[in-house]
VEXVEX-214143 format. One record per residue (C-alpha): residue in three letters; x, y, z. Coordinates in steps of 0.25 Angstrom, whole numbers, padded with zeros to 4 digits, always signed. Layout:
N
ALAXYZ;...
//
This chain:
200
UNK+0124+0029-0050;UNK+0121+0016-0055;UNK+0104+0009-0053;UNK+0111-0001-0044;UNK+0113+0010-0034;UNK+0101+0017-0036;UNK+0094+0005-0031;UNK+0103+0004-0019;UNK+0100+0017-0017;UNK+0086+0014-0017;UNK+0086+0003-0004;UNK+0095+0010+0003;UNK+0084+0022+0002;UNK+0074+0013+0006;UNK+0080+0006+0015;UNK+0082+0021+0023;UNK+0067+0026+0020;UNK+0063+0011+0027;UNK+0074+0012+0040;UNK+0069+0026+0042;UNK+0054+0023+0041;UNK+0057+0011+0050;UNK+0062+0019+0061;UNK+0051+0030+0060;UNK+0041+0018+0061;UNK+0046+0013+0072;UNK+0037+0027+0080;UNK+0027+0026+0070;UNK+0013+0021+0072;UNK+0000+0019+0062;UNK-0013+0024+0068;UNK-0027+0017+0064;UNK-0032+0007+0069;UNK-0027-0009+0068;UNK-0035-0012+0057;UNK-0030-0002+0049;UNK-0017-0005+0053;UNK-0018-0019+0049;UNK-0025-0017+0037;UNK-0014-0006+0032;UNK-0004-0016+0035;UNK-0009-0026+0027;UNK-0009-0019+0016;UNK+0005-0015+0018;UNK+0008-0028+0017;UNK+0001-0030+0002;UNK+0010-0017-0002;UNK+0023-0025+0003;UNK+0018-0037-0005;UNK+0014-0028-0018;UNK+0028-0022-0017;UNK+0036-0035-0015;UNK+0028-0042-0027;UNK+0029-0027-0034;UNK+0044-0027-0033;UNK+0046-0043-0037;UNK+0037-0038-0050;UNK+0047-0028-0054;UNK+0059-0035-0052;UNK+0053-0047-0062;UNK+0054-0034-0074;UNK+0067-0026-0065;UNK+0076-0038-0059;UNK+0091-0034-0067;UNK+0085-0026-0077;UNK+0083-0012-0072;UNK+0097-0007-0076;UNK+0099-0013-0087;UNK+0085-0010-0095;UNK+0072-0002-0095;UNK+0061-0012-0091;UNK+0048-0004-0091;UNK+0037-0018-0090;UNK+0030-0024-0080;UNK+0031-0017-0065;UNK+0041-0006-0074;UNK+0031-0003-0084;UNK+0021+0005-0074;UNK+0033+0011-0066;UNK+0046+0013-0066;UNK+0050+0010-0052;UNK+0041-0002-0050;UNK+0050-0009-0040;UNK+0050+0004-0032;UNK+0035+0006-0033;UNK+0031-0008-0027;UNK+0044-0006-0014;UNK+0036+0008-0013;UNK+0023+0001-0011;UNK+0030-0012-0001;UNK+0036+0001+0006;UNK+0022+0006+0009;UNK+0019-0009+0013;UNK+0028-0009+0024;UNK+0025+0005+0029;UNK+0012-0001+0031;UNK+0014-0012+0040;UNK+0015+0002+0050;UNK-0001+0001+0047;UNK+0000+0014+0044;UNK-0004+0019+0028;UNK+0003+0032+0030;UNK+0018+0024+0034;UNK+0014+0015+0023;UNK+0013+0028+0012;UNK+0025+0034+0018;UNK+0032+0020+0016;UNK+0027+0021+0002;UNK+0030+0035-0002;UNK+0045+0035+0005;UNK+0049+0022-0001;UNK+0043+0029-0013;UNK+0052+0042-0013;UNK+0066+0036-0009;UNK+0062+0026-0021;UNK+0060+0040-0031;UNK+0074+0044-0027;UNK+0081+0030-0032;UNK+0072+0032-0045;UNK+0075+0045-0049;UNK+0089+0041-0049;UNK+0088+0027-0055;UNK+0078+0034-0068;UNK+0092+0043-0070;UNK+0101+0031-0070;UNK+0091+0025-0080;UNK+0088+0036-0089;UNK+0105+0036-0091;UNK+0103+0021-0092;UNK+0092+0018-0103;UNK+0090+0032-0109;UNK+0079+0035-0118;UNK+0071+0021-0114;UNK+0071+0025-0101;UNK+0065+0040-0103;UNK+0052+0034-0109;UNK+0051+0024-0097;UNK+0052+0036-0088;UNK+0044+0044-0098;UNK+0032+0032-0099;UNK+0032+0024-0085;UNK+0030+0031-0071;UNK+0040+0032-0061;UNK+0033+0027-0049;UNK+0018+0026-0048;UNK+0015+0013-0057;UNK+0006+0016-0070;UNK+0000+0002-0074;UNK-0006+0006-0088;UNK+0008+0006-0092;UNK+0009-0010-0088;UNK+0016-0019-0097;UNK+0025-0031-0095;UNK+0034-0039-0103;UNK+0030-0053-0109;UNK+0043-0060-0102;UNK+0051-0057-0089;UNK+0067-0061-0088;UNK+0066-0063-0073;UNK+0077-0063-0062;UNK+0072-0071-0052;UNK+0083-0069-0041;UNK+0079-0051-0043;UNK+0065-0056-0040;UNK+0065-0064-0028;UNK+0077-0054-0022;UNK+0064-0044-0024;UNK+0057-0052-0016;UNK+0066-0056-0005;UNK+0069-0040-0004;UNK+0054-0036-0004;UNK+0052-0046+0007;UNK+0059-0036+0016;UNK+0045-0027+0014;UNK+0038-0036+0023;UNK+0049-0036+0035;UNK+0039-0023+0039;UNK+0028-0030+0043;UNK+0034-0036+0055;UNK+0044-0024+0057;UNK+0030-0013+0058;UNK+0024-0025+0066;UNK+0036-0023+0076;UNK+0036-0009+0077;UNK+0020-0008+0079;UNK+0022-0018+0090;UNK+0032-0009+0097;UNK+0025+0001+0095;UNK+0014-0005+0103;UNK+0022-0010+0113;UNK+0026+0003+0117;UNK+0041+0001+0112;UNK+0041+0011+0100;UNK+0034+0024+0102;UNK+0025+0029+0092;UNK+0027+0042+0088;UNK+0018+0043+0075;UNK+0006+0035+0070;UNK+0001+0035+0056;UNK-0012+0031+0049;
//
């Protein structure tokens, strides 16, 4: 199977993992008071914003170069999956604008998971794609949790502008789930969504 089909594989499994979570939410409810509610939202909101800026990062070093080479500075340097990192971290960001920490690491750990299926498929196509080179990536770099001490970068970027700014706009997408959640709580307080579960 070829990368490009891996990474379609991959929105099409996010975009399952979010519709279902949507539709669970809908009957879900945080518990606590508004404070902390307002204050756990807010910081949902600086995750979104550290994932979208994350995710623009790794596409100036990515952007029409993952199948063709190995690159291993900057964002790939520390991680391997950096791009999936940072949509893992904006996908805790949108669980919590429920105001509730425990949607906001479900968010994080789900968005995480269907991300380790695509990767374990996309590290066989480019082990048969880049052979010994990409063994000692695999064998010196982390999969998924980020080890900074392993940091370097490169001294000049080619940059495909158009990749970056479709990262952007496509990131921008993150934030449709403040005033979604915002809906949904207000229905729920109306009365016309029964909550079935509320979270801390």
């Amino acid at each position: 199977m070829a990368l490009a089909q891996y990474q379609k594989m991959r929105r099409l499994s996010l975009a399952v993992l979010l519709l279902a979570a949507f539709v669970l939410l809908l009957f879900v409810g945080a518990s606590g008071n508004e404070e902390i509610h307002d204050m756990v939202e807010a910081i949902g909101l600086g995750f979104i914003v550290i994932g979208i800026v994350g995710r623009m990062w790794c596409t100036l070093y990515i952007g029409g170069r993952k199948s063709a080479e190995i690159v291993t500075t900057g964002p790939y340097s520390v991680t391997r999956n950096p791009l999936y990192v940072f949509s893992s971290i904006a996908a805790a960001g949108v669980g919590a604008q429920t105001g509730s920490v425990t949607i906001a690491v479900l968010f994080l750990v789900g968005c995480a998971a269907a991300f380790h299926i695509v990767i374990v498929r996309e590290e066989s196509f480019l082990r048969d794609e880049f052979g010994p080179a990409y063994a000692r990536y695999l064998a010196t770099v982390p999969r998924f949790v980020p080890k900074p001490s392993l940091f370097r970068d490169e001294a000049e970027l080619r940059v495909q502008t158009k990749l970056v700014y479709r990262t952007l706009t496509d990131g921008l997408v993150f934030f449709v789930a403040m005033p979604v959640f915002e809906l949904i709580e207000l229905a729920q307080q109306s009365g016309w969504l029964p909550v079935l579960l509320r979270l801390p």
